[in-house]
C-alpha positions, 0 to 999 in steps of 0.5 A, a space after each residue: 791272776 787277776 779279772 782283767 787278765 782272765 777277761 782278757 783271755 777267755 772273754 770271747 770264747 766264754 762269750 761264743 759258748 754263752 750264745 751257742 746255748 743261749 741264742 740271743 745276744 742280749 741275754 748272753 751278754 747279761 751272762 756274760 757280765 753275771 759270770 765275771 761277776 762271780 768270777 772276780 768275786 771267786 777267783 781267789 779261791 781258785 787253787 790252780 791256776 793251770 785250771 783256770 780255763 776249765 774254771 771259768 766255763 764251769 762257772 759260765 755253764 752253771 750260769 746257763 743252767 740258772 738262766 734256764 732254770 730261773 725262765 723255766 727252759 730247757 737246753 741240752 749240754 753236751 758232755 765234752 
């Protein structure tokens, strides 16, 4: 499993959540970019790789949750 792969499969959709909670186009994609930031840096810690999607948007989610925390807003996130 590389970056370019996990970008590949689930850039969009982590793209499409990232706005959904944060609403603007330009702070979604600075997310966006931090998250496949941590994610390269991280992926080799990941154990399996049948858990990657769950993976990934875990990573996004607390990537949202520090955007708020870092402005000082709130959002709710919704428990699936």
């Amino acid at each position: 499993m590389t970056t370019q792969h996990v970008w590949q499969s689930y850039s969009q959709d982590l793209k499409h959540f990232i706005l959904s909670k944060v609403k603007d186009p330009a702070i979604t994609d600075d997310i966006l970019q931090d998250t496949f930031i941590k994610i390269h840096t991280k992926l080799e810690t990941l154990k399996d790789e049948s858990k990657v999607k769950a993976w990934v948007f875990s990573i996004a989610r607390y990537s949202v949750l520090d955007y708020f925390k870092s402005t000082n807003l709130t959002f709710e996130i919704a428990n699936s």
